[in-house]
Backbone bond lengths (Angstrom), bond angles and torsions (degrees), N, CA, C in turn:
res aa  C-N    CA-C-N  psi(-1)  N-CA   C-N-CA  omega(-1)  CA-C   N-CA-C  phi
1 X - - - 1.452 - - 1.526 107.65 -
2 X 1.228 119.34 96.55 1.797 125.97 152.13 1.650 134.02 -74.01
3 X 1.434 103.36 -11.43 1.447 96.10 -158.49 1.701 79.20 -119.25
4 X 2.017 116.62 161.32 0.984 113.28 113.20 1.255 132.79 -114.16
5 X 1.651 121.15 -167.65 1.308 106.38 172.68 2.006 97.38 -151.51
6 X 1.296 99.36 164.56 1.650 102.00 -170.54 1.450 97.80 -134.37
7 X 1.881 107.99 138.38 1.398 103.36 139.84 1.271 116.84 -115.69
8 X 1.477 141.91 134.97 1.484 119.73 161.25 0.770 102.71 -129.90
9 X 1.747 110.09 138.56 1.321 130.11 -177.34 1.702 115.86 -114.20
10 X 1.538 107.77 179.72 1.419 120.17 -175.61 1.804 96.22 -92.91
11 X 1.404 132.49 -36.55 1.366 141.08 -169.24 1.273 123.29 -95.47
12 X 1.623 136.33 104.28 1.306 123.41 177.73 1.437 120.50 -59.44
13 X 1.165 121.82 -25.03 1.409 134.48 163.20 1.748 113.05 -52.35
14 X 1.653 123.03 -60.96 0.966 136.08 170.09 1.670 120.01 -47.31
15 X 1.285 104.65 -54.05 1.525 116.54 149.31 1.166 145.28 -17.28
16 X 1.177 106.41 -72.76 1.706 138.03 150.52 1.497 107.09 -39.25
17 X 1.465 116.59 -67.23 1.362 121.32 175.06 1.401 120.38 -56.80
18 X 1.340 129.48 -21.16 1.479 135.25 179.89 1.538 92.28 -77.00
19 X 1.323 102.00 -81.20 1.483 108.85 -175.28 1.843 113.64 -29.80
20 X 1.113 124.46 -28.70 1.517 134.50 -176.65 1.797 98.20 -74.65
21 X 1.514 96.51 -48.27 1.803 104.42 -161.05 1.604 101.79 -44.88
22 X 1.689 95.28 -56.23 1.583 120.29 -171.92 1.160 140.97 -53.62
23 X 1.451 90.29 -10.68 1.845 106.01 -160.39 1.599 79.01 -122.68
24 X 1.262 145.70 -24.72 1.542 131.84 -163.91 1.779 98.38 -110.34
25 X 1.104 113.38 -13.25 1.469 116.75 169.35 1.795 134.36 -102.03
26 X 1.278 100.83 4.40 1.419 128.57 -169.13 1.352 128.32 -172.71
27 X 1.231 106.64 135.67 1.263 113.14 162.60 1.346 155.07 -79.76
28 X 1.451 90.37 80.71 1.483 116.82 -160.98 1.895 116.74 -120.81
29 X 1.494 100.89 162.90 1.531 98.39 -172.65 1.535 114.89 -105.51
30 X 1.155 143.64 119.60 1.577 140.59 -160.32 1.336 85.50 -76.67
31 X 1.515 116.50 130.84 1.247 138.38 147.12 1.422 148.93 -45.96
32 X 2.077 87.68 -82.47 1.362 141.09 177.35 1.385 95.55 -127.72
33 X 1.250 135.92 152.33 1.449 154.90 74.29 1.353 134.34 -121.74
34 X 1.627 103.38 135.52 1.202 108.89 -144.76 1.609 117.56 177.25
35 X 1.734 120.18 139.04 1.901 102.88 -170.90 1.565 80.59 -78.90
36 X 1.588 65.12 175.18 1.730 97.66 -177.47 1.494 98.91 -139.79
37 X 1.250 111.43 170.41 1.589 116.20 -174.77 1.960 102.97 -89.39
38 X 0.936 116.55 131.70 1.724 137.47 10.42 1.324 113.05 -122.10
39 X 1.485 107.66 100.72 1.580 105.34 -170.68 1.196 117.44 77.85
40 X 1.844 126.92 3.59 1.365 102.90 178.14 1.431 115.55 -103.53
41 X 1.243 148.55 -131.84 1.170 155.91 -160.00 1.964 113.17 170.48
42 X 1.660 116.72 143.93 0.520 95.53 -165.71 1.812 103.08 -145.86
43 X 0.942 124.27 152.55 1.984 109.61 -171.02 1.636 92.23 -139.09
44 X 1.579 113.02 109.85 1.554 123.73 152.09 1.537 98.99 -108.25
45 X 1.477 83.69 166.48 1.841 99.01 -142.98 1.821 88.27 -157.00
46 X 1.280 118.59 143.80 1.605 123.17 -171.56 1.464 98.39 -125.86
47 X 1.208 119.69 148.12 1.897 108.62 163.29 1.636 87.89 173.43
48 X 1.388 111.59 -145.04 1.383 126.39 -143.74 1.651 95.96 -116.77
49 X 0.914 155.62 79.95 1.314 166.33 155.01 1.916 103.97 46.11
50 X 1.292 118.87 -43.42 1.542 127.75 -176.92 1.188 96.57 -78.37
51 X 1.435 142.07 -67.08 0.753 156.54 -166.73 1.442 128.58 -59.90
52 X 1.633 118.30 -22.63 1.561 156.69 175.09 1.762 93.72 -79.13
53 X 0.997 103.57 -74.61 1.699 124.04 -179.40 1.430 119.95 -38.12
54 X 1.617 116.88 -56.99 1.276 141.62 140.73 1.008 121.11 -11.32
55 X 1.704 122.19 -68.62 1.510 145.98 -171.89 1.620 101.88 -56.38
56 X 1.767 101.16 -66.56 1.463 128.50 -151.21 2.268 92.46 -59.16
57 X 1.503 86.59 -49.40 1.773 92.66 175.84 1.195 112.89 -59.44
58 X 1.648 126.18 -45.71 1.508 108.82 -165.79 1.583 95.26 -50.13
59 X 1.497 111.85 -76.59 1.362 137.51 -169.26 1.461 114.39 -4.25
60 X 1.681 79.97 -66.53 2.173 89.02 174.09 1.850 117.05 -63.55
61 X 1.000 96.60 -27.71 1.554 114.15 -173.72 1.525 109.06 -60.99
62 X 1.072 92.87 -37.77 1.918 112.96 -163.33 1.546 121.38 -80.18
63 X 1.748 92.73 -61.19 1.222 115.48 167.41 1.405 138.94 -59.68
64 X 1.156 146.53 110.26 1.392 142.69 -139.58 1.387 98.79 -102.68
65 X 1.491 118.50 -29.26 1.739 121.97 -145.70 1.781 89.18 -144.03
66 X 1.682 109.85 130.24 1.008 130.42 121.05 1.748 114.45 106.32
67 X 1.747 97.46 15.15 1.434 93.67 173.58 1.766 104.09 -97.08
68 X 1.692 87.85 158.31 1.171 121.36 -167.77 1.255 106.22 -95.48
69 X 1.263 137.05 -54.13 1.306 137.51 -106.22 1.944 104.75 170.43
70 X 1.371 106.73 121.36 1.478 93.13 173.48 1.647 97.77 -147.61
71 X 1.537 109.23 162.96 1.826 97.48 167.86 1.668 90.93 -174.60
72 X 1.285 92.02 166.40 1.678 113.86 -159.39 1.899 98.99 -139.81
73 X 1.236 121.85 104.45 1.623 128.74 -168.15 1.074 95.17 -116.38
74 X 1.316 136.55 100.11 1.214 162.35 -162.66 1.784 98.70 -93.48
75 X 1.278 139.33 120.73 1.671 139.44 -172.32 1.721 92.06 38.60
76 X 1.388 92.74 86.57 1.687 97.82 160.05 1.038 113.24 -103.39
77 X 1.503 118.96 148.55 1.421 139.08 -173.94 1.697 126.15 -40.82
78 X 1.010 136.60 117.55 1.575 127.59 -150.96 1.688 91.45 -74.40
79 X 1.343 124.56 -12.83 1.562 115.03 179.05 1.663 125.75 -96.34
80 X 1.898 91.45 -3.33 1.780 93.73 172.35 1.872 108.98 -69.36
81 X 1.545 111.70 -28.83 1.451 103.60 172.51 1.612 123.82 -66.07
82 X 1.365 121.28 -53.24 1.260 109.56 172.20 1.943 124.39 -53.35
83 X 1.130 91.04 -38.04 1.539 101.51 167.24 1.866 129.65 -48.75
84 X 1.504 96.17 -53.40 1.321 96.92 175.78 1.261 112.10 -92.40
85 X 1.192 133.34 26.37 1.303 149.22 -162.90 1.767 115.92 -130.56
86 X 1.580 96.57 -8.67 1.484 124.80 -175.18 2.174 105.22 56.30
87 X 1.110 109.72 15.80 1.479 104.09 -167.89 1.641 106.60 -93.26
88 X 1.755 122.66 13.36 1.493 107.95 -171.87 1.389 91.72 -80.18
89 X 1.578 99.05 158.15 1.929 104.06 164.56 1.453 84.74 -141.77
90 X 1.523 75.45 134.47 1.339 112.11 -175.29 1.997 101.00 -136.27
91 X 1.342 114.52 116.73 1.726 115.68 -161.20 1.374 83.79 -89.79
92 X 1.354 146.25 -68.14 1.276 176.24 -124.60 1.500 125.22 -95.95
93 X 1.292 144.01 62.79 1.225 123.91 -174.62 1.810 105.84 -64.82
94 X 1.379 116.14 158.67 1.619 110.72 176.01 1.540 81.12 -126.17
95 X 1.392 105.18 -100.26 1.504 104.95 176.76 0.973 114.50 -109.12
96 X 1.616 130.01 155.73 1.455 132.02 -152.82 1.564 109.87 -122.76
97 X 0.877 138.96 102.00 1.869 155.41 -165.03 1.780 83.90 -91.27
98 X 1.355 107.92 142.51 1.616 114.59 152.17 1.631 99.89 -162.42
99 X 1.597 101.85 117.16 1.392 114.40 163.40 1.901 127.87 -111.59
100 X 1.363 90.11 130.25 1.630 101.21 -171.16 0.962 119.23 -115.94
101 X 1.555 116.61 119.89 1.512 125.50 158.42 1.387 137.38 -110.88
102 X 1.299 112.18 -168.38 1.379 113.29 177.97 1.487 145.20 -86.11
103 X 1.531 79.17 -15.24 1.843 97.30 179.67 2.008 98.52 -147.29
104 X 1.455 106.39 157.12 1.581 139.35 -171.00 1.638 87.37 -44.71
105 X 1.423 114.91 -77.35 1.239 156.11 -172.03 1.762 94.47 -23.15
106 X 1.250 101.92 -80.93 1.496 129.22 -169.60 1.387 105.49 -38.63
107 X 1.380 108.14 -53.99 1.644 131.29 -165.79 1.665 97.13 -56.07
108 X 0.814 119.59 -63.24 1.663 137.53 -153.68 1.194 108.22 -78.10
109 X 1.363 136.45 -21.41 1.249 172.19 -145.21 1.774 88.70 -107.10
110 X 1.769 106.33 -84.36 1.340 126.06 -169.93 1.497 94.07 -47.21
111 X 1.767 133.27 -61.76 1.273 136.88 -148.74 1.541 85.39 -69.93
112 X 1.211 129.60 -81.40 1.531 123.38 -177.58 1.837 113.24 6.59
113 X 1.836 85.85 -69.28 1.712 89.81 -160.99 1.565 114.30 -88.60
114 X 1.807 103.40 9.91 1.373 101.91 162.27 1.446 110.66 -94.29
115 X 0.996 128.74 -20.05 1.817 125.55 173.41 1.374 102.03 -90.55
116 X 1.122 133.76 -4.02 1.654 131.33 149.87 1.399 118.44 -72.20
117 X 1.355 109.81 -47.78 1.222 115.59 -173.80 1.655 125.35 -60.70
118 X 1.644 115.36 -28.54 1.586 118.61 -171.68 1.514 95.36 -163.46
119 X 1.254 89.69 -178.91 1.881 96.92 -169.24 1.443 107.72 -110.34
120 X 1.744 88.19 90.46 1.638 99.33 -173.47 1.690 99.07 -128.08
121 X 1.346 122.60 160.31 1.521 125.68 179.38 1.485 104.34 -94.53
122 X 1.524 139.11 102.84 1.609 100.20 154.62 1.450 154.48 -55.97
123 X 1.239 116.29 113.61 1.400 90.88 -177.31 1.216 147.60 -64.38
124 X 1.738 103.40 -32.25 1.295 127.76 176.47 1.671 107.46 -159.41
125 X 1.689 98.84 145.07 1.907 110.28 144.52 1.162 121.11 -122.23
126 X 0.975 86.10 124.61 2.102 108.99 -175.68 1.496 111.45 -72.48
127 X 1.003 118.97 136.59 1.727 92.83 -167.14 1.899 96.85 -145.16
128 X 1.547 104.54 95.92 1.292 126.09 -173.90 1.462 125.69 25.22
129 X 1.569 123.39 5.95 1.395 105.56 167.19 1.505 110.51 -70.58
130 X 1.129 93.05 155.42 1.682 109.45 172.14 1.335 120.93 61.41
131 X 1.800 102.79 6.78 1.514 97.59 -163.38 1.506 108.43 -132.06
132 X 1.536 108.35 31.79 1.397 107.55 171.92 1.656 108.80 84.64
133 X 0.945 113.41 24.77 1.981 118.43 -157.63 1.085 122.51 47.15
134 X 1.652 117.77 16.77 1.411 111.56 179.62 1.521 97.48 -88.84
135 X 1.250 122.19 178.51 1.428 133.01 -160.42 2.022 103.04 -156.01
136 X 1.049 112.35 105.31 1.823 106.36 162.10 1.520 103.40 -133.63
137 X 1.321 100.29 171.46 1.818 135.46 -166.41 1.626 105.63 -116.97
138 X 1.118 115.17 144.14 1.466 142.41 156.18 1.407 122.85 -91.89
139 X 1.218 108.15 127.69 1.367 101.36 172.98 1.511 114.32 -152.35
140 X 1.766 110.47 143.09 2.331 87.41 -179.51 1.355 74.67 -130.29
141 X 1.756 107.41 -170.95 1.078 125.75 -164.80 1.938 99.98 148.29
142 X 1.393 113.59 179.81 1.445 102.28 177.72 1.703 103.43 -69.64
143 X 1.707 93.42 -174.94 1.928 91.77 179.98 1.374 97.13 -72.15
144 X 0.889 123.35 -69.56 1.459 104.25 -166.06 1.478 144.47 -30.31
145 X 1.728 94.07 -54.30 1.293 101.39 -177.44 2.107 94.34 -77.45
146 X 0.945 131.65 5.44 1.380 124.86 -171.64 1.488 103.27 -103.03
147 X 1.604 126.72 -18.22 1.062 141.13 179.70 1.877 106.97 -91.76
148 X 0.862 95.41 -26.92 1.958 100.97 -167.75 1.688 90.22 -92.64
149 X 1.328 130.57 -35.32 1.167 116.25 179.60 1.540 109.78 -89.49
150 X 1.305 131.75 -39.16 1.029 100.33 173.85 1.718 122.99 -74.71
151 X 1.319 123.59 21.12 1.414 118.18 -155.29 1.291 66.56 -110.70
152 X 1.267 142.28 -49.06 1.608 140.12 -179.02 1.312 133.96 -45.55
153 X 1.575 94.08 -37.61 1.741 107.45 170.16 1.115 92.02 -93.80
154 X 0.821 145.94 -73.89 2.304 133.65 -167.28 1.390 84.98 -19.38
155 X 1.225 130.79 -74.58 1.400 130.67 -116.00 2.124 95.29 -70.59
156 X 1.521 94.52 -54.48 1.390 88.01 -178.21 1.744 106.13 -61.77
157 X 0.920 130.23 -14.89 1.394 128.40 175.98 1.856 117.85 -60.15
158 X 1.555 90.35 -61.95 1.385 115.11 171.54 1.444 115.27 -54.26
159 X 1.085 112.29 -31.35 1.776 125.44 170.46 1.409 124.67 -38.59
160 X 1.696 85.28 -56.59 1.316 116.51 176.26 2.105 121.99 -67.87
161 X 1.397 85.57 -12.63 1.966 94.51 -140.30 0.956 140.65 59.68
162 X 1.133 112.03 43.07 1.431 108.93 -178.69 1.199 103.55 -128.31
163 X 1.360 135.06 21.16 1.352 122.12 173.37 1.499 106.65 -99.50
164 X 1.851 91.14 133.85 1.780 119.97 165.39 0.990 128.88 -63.05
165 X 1.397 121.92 -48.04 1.692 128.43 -176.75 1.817 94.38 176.64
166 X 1.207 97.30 170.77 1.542 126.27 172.73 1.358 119.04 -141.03
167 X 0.827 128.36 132.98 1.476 136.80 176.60 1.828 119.11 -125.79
168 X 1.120 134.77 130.62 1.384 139.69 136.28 1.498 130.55 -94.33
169 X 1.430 128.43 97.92 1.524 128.95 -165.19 1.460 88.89 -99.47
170 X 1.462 121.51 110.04 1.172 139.10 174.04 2.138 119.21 -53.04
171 X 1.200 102.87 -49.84 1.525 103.93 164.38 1.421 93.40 -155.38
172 X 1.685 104.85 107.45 1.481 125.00 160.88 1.053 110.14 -61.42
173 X 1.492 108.39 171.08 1.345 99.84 173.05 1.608 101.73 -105.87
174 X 1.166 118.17 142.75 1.697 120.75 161.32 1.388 125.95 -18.72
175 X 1.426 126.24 -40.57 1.410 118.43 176.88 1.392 122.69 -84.77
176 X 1.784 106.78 18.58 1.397 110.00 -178.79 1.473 102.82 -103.38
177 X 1.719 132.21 -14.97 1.106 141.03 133.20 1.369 127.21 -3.49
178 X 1.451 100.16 -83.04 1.557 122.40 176.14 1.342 120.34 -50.91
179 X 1.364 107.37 -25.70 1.706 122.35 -165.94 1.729 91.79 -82.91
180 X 1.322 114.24 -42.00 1.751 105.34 -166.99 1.430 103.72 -93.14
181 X 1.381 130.91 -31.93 1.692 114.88 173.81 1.146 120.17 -90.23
């Protein structure tokens, strides 16, 4: 699996139906499906870049009502899976990056091209429960490279508008660790 791909919508009903389009029109691997706060819903999907693309198009193609949000990550980062999967371990904070946006989509998008961008670990993507449908990422690594990647993911975020805030905490303290895994 190289590619991902996203739909998020405004309709759990609509949702449901994407996620159906995608999986019966392509050959692709269900991820995510699942609501998200507030009221939306959301379908990531893994496969082979044609086949990702395929999915993400029927979906929009099909669907008449209620998407939000769509994207197609063509060689995604081997650390966006452990991440959204909550499984990175990371013992060590160095410096601590956290970028926030407004939508699922955006986030995952931004985290991508911040673990492209410098030699940082993710720790985690949060992905809008409980959080108003906003969605942000963790990430440490030295300052620098923790500053160049998250200035990397903002930016495609900010592109979009949808970026919340950015942060670089130069030396956290350790019990802010415990708080995110």
């Amino acid at each position: 699996m190289n590619s991902l791909g996203l739909v998020e919508m405004t309709s759990i009903a609509a949702g449901m139906q994407a996620a159906d389009i995608m999986l019966k029109t392509s050959n692709v691997e269900l991820i995510l499906s699942r609501t998200i706060c507030s009221g939306k819903y959301m379908v990531l999907i893994g496969g082979e870049v044609a086949e990702v693309e395929t999915a993400v198009d029927n979906a929009v193609n099909q669907l008449s009502f209620g998407i939000i949000d769509t994207f197609v990550i063509p060689n995604v980062h081997k650390d966006i899976f452990p991440a959204l999967a909550g499984h990175s371990s990371v013992e060590m904070l160095e410096a601590l990056g956290i970028i926030e946006s407004f939508s699922v989509a955006s986030l995952i998008e931004g985290a991508d091209a911040a673990v492209k961008a410098a030699s940082v670990k993710l720790i985690e993507i949060r992905l809008a429960m409980a959080l108003g449908g906003k969605a942000f990422c963790t990430l440490t690594g030295d300052v620098a490279a923790v500053q160049s990647a998250v200035d990397a993911g903002a930016k495609v975020i900010a592109d979009r508008g949808l970026l919340v805030n950015k942060v670089v905490i130069p030396k956290p303290r350790k019990e802010l660790l415990s708080e995110m895994i």
